[in-house]
C-alpha positions as CSV (number, residue, x, y, z in Angstrom):
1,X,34.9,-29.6,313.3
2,X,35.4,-30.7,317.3
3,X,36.4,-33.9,317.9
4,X,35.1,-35.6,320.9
5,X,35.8,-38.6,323.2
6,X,33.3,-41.7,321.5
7,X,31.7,-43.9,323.9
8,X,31.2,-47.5,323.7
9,X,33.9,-48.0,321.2
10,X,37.3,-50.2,323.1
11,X,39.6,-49.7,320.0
12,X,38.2,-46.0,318.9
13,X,38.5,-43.2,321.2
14,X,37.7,-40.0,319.1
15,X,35.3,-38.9,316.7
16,X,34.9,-36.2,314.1
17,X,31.9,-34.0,313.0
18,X,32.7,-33.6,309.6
19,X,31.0,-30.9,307.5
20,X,28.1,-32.4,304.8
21,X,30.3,-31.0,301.8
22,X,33.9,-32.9,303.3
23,X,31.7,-36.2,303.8
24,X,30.4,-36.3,300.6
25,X,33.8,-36.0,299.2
26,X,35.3,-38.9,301.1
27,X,32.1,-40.9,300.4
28,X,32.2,-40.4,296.7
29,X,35.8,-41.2,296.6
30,X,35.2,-44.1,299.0
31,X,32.1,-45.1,296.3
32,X,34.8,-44.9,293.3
33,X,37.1,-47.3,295.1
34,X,34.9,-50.3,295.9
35,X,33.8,-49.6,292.6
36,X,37.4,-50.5,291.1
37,X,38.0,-53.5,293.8
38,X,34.8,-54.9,292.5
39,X,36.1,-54.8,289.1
40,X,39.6,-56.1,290.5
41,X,37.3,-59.2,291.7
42,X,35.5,-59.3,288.1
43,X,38.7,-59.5,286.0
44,X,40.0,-62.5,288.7
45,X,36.3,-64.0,288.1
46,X,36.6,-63.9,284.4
47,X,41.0,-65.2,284.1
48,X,41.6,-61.6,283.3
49,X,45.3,-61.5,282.2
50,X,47.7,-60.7,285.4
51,X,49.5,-57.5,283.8
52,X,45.8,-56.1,283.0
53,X,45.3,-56.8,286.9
54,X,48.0,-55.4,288.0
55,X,47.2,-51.9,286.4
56,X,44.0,-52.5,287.9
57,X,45.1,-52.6,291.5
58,X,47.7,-49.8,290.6
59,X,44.8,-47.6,289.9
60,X,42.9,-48.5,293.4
61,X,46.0,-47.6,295.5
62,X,46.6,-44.4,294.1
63,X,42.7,-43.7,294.7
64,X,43.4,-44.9,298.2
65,X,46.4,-42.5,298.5
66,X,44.5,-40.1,297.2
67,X,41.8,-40.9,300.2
68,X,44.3,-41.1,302.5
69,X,46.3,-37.5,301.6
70,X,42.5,-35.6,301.8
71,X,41.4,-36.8,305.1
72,X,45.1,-36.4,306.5
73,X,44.6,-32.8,305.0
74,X,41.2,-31.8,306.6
75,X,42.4,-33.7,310.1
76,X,45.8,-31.4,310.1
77,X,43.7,-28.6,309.7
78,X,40.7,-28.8,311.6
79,X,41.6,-31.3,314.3
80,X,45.1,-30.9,314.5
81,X,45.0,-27.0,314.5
82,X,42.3,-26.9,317.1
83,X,43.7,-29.2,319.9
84,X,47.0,-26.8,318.9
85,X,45.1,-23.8,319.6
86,X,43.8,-25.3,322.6
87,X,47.0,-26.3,324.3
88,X,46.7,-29.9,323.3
89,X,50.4,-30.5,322.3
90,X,49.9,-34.1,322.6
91,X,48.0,-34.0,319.5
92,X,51.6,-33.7,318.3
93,X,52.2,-37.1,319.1
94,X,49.5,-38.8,318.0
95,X,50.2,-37.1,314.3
96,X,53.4,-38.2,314.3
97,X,52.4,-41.8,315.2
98,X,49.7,-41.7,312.7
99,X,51.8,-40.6,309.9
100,X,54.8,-43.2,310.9
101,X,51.8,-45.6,310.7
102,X,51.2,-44.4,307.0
103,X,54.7,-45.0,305.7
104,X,55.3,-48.9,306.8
């Protein structure tokens, strides 16, 4: 679960081995969602009443939520932990950051 510096990347400076079984997960939940903003773009396409919408996009953010509370989980506790472990208090900082970042 080590993160490493990425190369070649200007706005990304970390990466993540992630194990098959915690990929799959985010992938099929990724699958799910594009699945549900496709349908968000089918019910605009076909004059879909707005209320039925709305529900519609309700739906998709709390499936990206949900995305967004697993892979905060697995980075506290494999990242996050390990840089810990390893004296990396800054790692700290950058949670805190990250998590101001999710609450705009």
């Amino acid at each position: 679960m080590e993160h490493t510096e990425k190369q070649g990347c200007p706005c990304c400076h970390k990466t993540k081995e992630r194990s098959q079984e915690e990929y799959t997960k985010l992938i099929h939940r990724l699958n799910r969602i594009e699945g549900q903003i496709r349908g968000i773009r089918g019910m605009v396409e076909k004059n879909a009443y707005c209320p039925d919408i709305l529900v519609q996009v309700a739906a998709a953010n709390a499936a990206l939520n949900a995305f967004n509370k697993e892979l905060l989980a697995n980075h506290i506790r494999t990242c996050v932990a390990d840089d810990i472990r390893a004296g990396k208090d800054e790692v700290i900082d950058e949670l805190v950051i990250t998590l101001q970042k999710l609450m705009k």
